[in-house]
C-alpha positions as CSV (number, residue, x, y, z in Angstrom):
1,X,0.0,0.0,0.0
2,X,2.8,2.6,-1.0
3,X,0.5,5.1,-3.0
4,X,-2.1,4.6,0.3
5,X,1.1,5.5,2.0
6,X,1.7,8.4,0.2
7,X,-1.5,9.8,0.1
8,X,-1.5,9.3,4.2
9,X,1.5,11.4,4.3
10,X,0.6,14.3,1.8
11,X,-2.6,14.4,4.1
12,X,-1.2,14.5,7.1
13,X,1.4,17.0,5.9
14,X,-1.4,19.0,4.8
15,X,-3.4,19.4,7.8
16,X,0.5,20.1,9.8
17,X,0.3,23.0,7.4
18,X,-3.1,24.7,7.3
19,X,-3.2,24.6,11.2
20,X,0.1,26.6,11.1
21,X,-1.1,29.4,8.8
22,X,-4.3,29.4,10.9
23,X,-1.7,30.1,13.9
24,X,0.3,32.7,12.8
25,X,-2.5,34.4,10.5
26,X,-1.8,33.6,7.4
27,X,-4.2,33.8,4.6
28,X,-3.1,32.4,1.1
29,X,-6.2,33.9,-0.9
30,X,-6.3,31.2,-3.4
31,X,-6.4,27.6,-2.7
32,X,-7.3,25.9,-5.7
33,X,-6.5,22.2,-5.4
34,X,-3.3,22.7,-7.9
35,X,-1.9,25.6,-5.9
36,X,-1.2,22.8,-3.0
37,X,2.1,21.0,-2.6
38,X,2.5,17.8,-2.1
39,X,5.6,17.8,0.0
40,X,3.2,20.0,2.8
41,X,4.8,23.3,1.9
42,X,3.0,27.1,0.9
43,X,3.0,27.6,-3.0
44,X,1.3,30.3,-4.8
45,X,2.2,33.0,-3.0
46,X,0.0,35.2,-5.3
47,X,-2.9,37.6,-3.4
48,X,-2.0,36.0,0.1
49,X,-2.3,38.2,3.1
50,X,-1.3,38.4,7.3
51,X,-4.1,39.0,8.9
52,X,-3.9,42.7,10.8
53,X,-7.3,42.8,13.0
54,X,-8.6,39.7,13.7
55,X,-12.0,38.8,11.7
56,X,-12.7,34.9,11.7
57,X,-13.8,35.5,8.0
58,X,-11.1,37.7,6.6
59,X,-10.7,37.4,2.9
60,X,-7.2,38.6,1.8
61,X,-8.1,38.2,-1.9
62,X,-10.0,40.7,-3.5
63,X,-11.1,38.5,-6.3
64,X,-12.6,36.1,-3.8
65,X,-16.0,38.1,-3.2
66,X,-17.8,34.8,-2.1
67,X,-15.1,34.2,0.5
68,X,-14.2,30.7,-0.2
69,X,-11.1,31.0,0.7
70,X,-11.4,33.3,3.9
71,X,-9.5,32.2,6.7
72,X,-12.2,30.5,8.8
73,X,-12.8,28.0,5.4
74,X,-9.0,27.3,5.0
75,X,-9.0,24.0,6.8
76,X,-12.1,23.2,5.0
77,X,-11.1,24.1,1.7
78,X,-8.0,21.9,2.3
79,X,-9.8,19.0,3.6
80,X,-11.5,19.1,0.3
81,X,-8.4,19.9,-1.6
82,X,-7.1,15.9,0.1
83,X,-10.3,14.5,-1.3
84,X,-9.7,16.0,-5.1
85,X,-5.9,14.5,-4.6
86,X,-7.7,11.1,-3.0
87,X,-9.6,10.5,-6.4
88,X,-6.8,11.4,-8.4
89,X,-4.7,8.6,-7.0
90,X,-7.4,6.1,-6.9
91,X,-6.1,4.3,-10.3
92,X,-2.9,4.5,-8.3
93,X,-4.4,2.0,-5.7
94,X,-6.8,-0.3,-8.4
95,X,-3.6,-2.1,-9.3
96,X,-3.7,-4.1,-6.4
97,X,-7.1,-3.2,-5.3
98,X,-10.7,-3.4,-6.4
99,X,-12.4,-0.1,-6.4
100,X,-14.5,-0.6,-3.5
101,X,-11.9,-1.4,-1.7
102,X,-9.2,1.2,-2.8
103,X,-12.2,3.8,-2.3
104,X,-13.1,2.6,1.2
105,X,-9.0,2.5,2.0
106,X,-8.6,6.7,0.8
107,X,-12.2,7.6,2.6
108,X,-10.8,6.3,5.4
109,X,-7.3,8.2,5.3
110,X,-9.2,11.1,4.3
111,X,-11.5,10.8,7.5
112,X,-8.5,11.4,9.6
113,X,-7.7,14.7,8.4
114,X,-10.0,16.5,10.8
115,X,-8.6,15.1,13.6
116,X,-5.7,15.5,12.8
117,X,-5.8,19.6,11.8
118,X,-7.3,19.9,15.5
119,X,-4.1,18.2,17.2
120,X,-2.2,20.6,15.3
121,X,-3.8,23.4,15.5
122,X,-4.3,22.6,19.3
123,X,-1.0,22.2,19.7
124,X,0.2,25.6,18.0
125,X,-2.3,27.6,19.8
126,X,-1.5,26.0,23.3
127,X,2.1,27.2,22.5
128,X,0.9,30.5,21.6
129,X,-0.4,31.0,25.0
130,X,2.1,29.3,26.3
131,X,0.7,26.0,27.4
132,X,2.4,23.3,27.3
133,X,0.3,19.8,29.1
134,X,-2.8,19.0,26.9
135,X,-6.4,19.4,29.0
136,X,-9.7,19.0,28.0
137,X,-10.6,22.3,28.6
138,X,-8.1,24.0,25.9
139,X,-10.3,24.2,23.0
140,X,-12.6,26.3,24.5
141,X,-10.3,28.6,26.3
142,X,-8.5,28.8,22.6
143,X,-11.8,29.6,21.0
144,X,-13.2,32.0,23.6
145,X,-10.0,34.0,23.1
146,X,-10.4,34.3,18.9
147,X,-14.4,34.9,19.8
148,X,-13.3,37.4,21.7
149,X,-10.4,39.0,19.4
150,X,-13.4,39.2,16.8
151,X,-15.8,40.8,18.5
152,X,-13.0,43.1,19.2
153,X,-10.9,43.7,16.4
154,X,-7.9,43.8,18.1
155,X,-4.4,43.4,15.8
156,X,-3.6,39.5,15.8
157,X,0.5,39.6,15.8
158,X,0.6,42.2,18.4
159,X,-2.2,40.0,20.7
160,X,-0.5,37.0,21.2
161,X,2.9,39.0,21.2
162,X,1.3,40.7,24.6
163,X,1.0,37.5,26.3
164,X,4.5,37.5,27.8
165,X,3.7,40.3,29.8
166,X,1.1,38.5,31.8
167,X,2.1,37.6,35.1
168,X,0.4,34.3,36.1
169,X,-0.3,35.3,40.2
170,X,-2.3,38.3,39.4
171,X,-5.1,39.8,37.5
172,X,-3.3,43.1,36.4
173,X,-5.6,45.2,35.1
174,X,-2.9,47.6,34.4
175,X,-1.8,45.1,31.8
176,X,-1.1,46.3,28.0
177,X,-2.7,43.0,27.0
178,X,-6.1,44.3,28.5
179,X,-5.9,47.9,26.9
180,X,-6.5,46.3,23.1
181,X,-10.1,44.9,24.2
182,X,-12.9,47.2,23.8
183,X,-15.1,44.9,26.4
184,X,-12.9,44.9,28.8
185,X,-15.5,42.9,31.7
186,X,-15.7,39.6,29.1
187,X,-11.8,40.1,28.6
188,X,-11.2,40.2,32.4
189,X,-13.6,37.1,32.7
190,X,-11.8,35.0,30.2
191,X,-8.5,36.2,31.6
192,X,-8.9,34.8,34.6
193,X,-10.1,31.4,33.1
194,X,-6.4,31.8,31.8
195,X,-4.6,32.4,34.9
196,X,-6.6,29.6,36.6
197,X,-5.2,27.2,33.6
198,X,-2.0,28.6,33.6
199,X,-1.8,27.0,37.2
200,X,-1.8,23.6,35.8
201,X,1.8,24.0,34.2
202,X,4.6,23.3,35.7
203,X,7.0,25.9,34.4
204,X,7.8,29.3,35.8
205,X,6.3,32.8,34.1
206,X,10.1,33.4,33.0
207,X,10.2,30.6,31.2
208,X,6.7,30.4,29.7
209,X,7.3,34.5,28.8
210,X,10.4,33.4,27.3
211,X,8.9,30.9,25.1
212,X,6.0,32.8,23.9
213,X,8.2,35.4,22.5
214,X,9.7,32.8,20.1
215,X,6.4,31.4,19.1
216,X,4.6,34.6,18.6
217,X,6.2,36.6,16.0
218,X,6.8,40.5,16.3
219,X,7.3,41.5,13.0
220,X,5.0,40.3,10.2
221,X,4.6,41.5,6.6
222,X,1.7,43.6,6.9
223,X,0.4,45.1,3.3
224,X,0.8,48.7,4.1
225,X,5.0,47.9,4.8
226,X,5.0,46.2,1.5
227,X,3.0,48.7,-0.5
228,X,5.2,51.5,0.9
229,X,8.5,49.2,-0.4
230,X,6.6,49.1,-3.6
231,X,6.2,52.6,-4.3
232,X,9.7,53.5,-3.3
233,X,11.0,50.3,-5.8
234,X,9.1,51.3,-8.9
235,X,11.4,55.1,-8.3
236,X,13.7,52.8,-8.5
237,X,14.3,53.3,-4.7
238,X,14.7,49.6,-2.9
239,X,16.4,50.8,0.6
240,X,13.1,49.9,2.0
241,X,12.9,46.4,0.2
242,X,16.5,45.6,1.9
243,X,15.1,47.2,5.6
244,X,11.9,44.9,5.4
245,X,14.0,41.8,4.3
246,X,16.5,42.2,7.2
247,X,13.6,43.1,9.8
248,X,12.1,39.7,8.5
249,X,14.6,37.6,8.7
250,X,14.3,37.5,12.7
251,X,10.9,38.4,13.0
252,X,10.7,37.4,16.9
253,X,13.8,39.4,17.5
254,X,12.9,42.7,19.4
255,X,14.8,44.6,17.0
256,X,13.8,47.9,18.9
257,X,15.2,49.9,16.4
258,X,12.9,49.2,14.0
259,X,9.5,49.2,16.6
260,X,7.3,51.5,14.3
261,X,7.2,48.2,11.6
262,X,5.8,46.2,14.0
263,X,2.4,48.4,14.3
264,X,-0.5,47.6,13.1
265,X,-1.4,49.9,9.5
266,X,-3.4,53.2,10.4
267,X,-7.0,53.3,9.9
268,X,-6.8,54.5,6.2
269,X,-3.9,51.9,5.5
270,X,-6.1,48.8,6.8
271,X,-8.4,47.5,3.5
272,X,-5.3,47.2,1.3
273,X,-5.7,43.9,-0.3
274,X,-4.1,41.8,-3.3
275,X,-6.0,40.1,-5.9
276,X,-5.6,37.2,-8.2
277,X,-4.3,40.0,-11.2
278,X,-1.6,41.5,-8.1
């Protein structure tokens, strides 16, 4: 069962790689079943987009006015993305198999992919927040979080940057975390559901503050940096091209010097968004 194998691993890959652009915000505007790699990797990096404020259904591409690829849909999308790459191998798996049983063999594979996106996904957001043990009570506290981001708006990169300044003994209202959240009483609520799960770890706030900060990166390429580089490039200026490269090289690096590119666009700078003709 090599090509059942294969398709196992492309799968699994798959779901590995959708629950990290999900983590980090990443919106890749146009996944058509041949923009996916087989080897679990981001191609097509055409009208693709980090997410500044938070919105469960951002769209990134402006062609996509139905939002099929918005980032709530982009485990979906790949989940059916496997199934198109399960039926394209199914002659693969007839040469030993009848097609009952070569279908019944990918449906099952193909089953596990849900599963197997939540591990991931689990497992990047826990880290995120710094969490580390697995409880039963960690998808919700996730999900009540990116509820409450969206009902917020607040900037994405910059949120989950903020948790290593919470202390885990106190409820520090004084806390810059706090000040992006418009509702501040349901923040404060779910906060503390935090700090009561942050009890159940076994590591110190130095070392869990530590570890966020290389999870949870600073810098990001937001569209308003890269249109700016744009406009200075096509005057044939690319000094800011070179500064956003080296800033992105270490993108969980403080790099204080460079502080304003790690701020979310202004207000007028926000809706700037590629399409499929970018």
């Amino acid at each position: 069962d090599a090509y059942l194998e294969l398709f196992k691993s492309i799968s699994y890959r798959s779901a590995e790689l959708v629950a990290h652009w999900q983590a980090v915000g990443f919106c890749h505007g146009v996944l058509n079943s041949d923009n996916i790699s087989v080897l679990g990797i981001t191609i097509d990096y055409g009208p693709f987009g980090m997410m500044d404020r938070f919105q469960m259904d951002h769209i990134c591409n402006h062609s996509d006015s139905q939002g099929r690829y918005a980032y709530h849909r982009q485990p979906q999308i790949m989940h059916w993305n496997m199934a198109c790459l399960a039926g394209g191998m199914l002659p693969l798996l007839e040469k030993t198999d009848s097609t009952e049983v070569a279908q019944q063999k990918l449906q099952t594979a193909l089953e596990q992919f849900p599963t197997q996106y939540r591990q991931a996904w689990l497992k990047r957001f826990r880290a995120k927040l710094g969490l580390y043990e697995e409880h039963p009570n960690d998808f919700p506290l996730i999900e009540n979080l990116l509820q409450l981001m969206h009902q917020n708006r607040v900037d994405f990169t910059t949120t989950f940057r903020l948790f290593a300044e919470v202390q885990s003994m106190a409820n520090d209202q004084s806390n810059p975390l706090r000040d992006h959240f418009i509702d501040r009483q349901a923040f404060d609520v779910w906060m503390q559901s935090y700090l009561d799960r942050l009890k159940l770890e076994h590591s110190s706030d130095l070392v869990r503050q530590s570890a966020i900060l290389k999870t949870n990166p600073k810098f990001i390429l937001r569209n308003y940096l890269a249109q700016h580089a744009i406009e200075l490039a096509q005057q044939d200026d690319f000094s800011e091209v070179q500064k956003l490269l080296h800033i992105l090289e270490n993108p969980y690096a403080e790099q204080s010097e460079f502080e304003a590119y790690a701020a979310p666009p202004p207000k007028e700078l926000e809706d700037i968004a590629l399409s499929c003709s970018s």
